[in-house]
DSSP file (Angstrom, degrees, kcal/mol; ACC not computed):
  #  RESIDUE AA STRUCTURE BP1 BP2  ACC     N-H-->O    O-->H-N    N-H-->O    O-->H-N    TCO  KAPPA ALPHA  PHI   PSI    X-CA   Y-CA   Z-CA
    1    1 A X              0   0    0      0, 0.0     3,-0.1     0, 0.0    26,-0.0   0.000 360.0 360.0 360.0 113.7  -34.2   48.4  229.0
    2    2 A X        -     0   0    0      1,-0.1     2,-0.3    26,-0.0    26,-0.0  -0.059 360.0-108.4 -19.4 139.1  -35.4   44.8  227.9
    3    3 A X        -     0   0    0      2,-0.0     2,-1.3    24,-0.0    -1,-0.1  -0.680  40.5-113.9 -59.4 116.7  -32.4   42.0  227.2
    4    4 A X        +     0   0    0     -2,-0.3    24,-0.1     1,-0.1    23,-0.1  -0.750  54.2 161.9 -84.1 108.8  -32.6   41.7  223.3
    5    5 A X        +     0   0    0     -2,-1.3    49,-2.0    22,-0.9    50,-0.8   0.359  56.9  49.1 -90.9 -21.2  -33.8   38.0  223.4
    6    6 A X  E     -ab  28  55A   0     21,-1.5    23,-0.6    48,-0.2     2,-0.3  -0.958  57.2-164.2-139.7 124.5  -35.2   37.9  219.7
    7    7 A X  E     -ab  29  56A   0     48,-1.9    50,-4.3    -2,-0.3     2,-0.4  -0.989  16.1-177.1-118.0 139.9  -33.5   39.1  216.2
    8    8 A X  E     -ab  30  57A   0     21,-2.2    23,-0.9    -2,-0.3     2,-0.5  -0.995   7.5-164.4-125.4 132.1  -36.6   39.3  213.5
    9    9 A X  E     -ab  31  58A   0     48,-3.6    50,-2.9    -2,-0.4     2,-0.3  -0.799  10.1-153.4-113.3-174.6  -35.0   40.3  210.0
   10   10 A X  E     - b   0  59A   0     21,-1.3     2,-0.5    -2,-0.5    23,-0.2  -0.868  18.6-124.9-142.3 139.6  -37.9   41.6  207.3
   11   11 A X    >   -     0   0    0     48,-0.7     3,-0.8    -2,-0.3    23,-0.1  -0.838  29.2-130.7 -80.7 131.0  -37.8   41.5  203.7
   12   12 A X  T 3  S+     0   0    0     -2,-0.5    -1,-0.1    21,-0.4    22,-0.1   0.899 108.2  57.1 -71.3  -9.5  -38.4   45.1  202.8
   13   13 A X  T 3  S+     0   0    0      2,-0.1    -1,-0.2     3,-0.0     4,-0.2   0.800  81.1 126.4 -75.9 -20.3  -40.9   44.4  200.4
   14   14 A X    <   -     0   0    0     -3,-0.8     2,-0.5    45,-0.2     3,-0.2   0.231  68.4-109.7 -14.5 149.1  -43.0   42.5  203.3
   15   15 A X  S    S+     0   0    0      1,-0.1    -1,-0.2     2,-0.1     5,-0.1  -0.860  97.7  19.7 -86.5 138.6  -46.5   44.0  203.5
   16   16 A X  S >> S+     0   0    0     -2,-0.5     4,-1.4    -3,-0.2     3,-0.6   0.372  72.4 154.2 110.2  -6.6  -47.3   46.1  206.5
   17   17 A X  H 3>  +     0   0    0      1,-0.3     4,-1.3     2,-0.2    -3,-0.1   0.534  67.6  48.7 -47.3 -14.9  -43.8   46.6  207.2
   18   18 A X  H 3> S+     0   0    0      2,-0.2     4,-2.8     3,-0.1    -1,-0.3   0.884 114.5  45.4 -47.0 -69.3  -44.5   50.1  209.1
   19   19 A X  H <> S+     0   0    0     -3,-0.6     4,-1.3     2,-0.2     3,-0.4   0.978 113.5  55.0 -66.2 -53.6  -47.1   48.6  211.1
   20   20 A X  H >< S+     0   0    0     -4,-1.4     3,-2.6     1,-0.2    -2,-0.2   0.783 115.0  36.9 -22.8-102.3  -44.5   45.4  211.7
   21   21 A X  H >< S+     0   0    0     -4,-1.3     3,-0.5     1,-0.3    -1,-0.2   0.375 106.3  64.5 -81.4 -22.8  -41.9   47.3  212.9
   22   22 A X  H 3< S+     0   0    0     -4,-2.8    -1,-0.3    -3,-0.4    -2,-0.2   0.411 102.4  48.9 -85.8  -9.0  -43.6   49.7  214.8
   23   23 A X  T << S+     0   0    0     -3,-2.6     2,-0.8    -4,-1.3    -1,-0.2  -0.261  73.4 148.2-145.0  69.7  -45.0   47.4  217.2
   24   24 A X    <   -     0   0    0     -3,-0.5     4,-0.2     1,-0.1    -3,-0.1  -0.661  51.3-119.1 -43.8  80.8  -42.2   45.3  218.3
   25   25 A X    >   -     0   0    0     -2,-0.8     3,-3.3     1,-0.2    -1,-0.1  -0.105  43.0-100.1 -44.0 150.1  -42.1   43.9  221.7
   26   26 A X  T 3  S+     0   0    0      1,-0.2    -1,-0.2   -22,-0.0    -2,-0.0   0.637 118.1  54.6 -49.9 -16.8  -38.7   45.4  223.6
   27   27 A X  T 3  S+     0   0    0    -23,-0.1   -21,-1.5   -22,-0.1   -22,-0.9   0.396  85.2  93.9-114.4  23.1  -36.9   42.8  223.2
   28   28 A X  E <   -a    6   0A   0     -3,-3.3     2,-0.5    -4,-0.2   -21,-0.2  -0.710  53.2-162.0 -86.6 144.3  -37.1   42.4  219.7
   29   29 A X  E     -a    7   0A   0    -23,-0.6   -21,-2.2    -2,-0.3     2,-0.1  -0.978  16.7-146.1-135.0 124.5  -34.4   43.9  217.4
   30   30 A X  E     -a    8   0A   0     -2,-0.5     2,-0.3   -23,-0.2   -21,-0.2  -0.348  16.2-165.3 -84.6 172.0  -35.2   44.2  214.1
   31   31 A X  E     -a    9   0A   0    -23,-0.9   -21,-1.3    -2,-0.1     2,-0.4  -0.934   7.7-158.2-162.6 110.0  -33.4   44.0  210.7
   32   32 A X        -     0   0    0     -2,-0.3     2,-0.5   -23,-0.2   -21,-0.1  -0.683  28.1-133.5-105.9 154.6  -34.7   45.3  207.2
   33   33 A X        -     0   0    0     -2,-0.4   -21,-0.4   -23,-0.2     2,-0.3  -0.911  16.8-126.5 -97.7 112.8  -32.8   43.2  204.2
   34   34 A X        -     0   0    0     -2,-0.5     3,-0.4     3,-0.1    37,-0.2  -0.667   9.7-119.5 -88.1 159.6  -31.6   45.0  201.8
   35   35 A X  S    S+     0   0    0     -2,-0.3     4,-0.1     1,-0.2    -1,-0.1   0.480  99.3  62.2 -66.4 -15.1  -32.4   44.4  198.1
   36   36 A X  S    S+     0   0    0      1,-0.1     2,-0.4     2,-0.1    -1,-0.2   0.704  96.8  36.2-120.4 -33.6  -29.0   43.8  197.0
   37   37 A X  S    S-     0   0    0     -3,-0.4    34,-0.2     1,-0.1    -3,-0.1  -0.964  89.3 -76.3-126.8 158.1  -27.4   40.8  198.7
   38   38 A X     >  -     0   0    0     -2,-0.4     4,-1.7    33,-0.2     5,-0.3   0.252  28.3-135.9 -44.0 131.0  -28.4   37.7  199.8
   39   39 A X  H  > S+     0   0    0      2,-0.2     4,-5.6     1,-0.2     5,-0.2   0.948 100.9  59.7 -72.9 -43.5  -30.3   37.3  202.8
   40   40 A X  H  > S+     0   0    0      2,-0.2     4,-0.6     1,-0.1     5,-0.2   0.955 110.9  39.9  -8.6 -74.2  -28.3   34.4  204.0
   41   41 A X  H >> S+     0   0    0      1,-0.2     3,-2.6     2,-0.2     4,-2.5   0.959 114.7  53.9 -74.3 -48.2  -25.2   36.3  204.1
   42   42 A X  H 3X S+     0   0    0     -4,-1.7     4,-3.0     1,-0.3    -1,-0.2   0.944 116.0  50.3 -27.6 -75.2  -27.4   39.6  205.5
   43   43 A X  H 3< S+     0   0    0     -4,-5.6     4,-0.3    -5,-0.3    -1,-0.3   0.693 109.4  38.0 -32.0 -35.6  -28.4   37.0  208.1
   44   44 A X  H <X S+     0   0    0     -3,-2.6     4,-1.3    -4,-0.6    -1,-0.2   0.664 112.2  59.9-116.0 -27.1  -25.6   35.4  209.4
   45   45 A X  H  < S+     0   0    0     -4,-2.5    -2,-0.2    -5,-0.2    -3,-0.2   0.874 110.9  44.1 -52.8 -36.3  -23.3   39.0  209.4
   46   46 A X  T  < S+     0   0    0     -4,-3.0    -2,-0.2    -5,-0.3    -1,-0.1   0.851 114.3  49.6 -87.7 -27.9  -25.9   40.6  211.8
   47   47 A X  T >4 S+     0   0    0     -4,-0.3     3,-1.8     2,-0.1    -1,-0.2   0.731  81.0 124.3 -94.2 -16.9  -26.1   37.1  214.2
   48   48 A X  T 3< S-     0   0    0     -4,-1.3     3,-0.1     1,-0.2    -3,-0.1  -0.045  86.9  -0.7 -59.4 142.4  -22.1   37.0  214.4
   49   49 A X  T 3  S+     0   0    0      1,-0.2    -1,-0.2     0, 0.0     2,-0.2   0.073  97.9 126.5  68.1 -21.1  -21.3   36.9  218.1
   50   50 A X    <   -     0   0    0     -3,-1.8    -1,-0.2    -4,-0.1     2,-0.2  -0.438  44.4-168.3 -70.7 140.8  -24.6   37.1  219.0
   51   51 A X        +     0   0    0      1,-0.3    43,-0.2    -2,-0.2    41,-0.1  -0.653  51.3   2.3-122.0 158.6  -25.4   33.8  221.7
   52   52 A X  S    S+     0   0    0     41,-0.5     2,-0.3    -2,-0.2    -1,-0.3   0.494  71.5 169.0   9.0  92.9  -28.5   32.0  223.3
   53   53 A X        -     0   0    0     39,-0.4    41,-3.2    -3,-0.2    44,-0.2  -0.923  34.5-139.6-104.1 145.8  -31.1   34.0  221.6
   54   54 A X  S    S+     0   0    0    -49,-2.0    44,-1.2    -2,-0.3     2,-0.3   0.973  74.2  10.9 -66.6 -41.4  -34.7   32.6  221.9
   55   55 A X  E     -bc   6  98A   0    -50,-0.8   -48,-1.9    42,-0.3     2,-0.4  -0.871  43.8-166.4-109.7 147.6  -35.7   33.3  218.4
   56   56 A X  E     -bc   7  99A   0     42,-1.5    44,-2.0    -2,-0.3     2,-0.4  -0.972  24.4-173.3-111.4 129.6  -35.0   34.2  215.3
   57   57 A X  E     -bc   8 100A   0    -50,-4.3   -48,-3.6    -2,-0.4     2,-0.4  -0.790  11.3-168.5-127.0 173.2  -37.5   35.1  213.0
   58   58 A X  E     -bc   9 101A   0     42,-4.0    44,-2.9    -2,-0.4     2,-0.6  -0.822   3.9-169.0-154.6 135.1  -38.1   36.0  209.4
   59   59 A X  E     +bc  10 102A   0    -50,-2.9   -48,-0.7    -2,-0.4     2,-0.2  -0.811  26.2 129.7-121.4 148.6  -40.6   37.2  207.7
   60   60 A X        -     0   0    0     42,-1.8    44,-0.3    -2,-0.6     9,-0.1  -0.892  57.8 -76.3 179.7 162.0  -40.9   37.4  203.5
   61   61 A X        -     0   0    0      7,-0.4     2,-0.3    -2,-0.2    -1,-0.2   0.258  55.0-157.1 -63.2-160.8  -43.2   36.5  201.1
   62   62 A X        -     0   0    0      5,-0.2     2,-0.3    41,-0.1     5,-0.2  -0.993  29.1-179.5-171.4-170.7  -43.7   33.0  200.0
   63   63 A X  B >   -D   66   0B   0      3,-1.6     3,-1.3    -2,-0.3     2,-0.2  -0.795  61.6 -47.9-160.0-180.0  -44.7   30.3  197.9
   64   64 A X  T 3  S-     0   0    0      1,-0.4    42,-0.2    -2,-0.3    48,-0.2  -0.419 126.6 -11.3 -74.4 115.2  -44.7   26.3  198.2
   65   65 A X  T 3  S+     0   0    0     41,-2.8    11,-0.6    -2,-0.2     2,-0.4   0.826 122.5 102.8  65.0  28.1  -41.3   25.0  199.5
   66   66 A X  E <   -DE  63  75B   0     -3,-1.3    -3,-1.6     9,-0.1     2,-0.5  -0.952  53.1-161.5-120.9 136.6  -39.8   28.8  198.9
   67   67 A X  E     - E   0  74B   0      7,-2.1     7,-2.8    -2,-0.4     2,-0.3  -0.936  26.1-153.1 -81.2 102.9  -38.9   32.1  201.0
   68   68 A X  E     - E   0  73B   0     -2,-0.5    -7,-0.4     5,-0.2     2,-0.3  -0.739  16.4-179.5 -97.0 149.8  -38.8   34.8  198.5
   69   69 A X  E >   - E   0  72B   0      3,-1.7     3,-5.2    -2,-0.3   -30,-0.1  -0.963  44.6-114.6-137.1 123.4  -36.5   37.9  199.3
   70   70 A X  T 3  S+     0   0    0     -2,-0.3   -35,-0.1     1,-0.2   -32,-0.1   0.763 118.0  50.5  10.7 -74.6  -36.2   40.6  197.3
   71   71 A X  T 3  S-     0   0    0    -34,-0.2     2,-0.2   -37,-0.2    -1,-0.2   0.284 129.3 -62.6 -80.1   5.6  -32.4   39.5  196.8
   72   72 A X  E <   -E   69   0B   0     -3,-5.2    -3,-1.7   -34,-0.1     2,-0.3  -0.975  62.3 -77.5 149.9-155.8  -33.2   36.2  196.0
   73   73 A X  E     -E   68   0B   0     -5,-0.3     2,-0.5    -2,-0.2    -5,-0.2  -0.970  12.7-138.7-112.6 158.3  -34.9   33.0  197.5
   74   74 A X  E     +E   67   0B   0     -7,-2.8    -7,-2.1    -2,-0.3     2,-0.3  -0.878  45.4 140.0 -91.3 134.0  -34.4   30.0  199.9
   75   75 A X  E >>  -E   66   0B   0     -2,-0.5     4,-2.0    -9,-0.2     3,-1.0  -0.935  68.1 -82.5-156.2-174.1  -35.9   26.9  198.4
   76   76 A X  T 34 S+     0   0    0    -11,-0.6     4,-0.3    -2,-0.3   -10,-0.1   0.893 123.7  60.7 -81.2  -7.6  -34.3   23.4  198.5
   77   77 A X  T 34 S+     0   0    0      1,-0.2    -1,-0.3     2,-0.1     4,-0.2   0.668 109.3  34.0 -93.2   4.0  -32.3   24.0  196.0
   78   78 A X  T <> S+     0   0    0     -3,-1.0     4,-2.6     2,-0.1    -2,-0.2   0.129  84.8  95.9-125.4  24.0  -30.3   26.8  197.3
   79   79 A X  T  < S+     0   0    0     -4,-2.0    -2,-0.1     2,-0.2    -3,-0.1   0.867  88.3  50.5 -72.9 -28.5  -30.1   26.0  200.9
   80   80 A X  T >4 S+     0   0    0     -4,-0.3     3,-2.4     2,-0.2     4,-0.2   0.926 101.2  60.0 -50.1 -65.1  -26.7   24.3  200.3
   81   81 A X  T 34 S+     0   0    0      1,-0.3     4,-0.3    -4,-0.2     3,-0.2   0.900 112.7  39.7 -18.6 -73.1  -25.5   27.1  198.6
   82   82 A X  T 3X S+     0   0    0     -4,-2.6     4,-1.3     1,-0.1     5,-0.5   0.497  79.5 117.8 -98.9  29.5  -26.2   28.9  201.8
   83   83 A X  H <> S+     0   0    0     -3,-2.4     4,-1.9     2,-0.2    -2,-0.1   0.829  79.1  45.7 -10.1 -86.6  -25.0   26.4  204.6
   84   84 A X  H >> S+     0   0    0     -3,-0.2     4,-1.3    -4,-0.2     3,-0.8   0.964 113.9  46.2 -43.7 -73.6  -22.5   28.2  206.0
   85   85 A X  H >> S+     0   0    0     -4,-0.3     3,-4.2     1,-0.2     4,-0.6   0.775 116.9  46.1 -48.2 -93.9  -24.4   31.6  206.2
   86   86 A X  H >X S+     0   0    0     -4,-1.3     3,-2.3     1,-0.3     4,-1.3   0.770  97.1  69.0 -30.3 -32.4  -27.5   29.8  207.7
   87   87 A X  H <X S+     0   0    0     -4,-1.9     4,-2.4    -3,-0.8    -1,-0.3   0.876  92.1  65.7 -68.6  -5.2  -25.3   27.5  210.4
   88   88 A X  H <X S+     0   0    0     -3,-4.2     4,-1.0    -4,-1.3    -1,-0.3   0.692  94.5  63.3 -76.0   7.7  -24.7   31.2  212.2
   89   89 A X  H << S+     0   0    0     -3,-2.3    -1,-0.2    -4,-0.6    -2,-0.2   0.964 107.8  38.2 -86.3 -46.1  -28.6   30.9  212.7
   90   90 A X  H  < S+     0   0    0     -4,-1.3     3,-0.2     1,-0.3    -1,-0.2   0.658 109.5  56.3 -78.8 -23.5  -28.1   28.1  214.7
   91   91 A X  H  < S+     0   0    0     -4,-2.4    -1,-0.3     1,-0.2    -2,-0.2   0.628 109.7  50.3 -84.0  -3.5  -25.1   29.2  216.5
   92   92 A X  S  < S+     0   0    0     -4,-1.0   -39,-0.4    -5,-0.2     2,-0.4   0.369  95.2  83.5-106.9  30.6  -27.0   32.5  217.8
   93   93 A X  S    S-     0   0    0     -3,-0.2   -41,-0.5   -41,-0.2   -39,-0.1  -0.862  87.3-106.9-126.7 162.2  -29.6   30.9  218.8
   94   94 A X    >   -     0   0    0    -41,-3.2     3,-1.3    -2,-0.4   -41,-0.1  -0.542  41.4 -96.7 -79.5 152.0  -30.0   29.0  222.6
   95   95 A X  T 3  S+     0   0    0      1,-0.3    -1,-0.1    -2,-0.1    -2,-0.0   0.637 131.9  31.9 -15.3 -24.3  -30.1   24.9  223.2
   96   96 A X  T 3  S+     0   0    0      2,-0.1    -1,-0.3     0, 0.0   -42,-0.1   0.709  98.6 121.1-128.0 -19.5  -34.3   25.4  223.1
   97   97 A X    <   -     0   0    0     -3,-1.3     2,-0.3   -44,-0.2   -42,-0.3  -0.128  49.7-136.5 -47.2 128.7  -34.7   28.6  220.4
   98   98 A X  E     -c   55   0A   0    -44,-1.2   -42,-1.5     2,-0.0     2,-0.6  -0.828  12.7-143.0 -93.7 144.4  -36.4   28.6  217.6
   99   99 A X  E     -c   56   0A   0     -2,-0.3     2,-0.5   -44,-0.2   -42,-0.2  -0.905  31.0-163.6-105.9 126.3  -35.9   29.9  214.1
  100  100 A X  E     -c   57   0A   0    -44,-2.0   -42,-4.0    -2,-0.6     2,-0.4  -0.770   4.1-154.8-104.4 104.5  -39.5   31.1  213.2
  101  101 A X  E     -c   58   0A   0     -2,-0.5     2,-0.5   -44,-0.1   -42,-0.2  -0.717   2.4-162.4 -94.7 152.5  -40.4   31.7  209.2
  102  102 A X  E     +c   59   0A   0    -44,-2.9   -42,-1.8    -2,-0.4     2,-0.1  -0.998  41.3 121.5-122.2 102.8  -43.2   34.2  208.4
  103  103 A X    >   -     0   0    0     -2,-0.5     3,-1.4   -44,-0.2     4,-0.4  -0.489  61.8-122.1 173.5 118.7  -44.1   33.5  205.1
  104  104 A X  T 3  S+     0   0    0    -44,-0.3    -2,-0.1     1,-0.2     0, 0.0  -0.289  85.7   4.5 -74.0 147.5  -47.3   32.6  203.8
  105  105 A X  T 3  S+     0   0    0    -40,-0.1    -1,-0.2   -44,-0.0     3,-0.2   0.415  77.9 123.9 -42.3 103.8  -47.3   29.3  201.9
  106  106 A X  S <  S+     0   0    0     -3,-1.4   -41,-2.8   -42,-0.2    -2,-0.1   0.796  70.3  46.6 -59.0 -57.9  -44.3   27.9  202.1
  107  107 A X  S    S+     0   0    0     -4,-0.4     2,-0.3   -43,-0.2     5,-0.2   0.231  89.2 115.4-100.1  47.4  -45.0   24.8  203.5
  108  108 A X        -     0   0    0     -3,-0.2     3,-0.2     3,-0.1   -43,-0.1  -0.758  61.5  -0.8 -96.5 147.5  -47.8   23.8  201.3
  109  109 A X  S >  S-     0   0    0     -2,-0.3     3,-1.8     1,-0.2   -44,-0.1   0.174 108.3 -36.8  85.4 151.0  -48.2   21.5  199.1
  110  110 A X  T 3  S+     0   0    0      1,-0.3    -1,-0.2     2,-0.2   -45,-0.0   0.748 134.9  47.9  16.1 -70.8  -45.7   18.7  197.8
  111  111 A X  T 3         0   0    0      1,-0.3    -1,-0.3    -3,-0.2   -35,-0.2   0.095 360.0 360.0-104.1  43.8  -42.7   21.0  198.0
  112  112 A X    <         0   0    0     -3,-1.8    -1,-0.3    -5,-0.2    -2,-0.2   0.220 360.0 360.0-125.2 360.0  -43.2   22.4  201.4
């Protein structure tokens, strides 16, 4: 069995999200979002304890300078808001890891 090296969480509205999940390399562990709280907090509950991962990723729709989730969006005006929940991203992740967004454009435009 693979070392899970990678956590990918999913919006559940994502498109494709079958086909997404269903072909996972082994050392990916996935995470569907639920509609009802914050993805932040969703986020940063699942990564507690977890240490030197190479990645995180996330995939959700998107729009210029936003991540939309179901439950709500990241944009620059609520990234504060979620600080705390977002710094576990950076504690589960390794000295060299990256956290990887999936979400088509976001960083377009002006407010990306």
């Amino acid at each position: 069995m693979a070392r899970i090296s990678e956590i990918l969480f999913v919006d559940r509205h994502a498109p494709d999200l079958e086909t997404i999940l269903g072909n996972l390399r082994p050392q990916v562990r996935a995470v569907v979002l639920d509609d009802h709280r914050p993805a932040s907090r969703q986020i940063a509950e699942t990564l507690e304890g977890w240490r030197d991962l190479d990645a995180v990723h996330v995939i959700a729709h998107g729009s210029p300078g936003r991540v939309h989730f179901t439950s709500g969006a990241w944009s620059i005006d609520t990234l504060g808001d979620a600080a705390d929940d977002l710094a576990a991203i950076g504690r589960a992740l390794s000295a060299d890891g990256d956290l990887r967004l999936w979400s088509c454009e976001t960083g377009k435009g002006r407010a990306g």
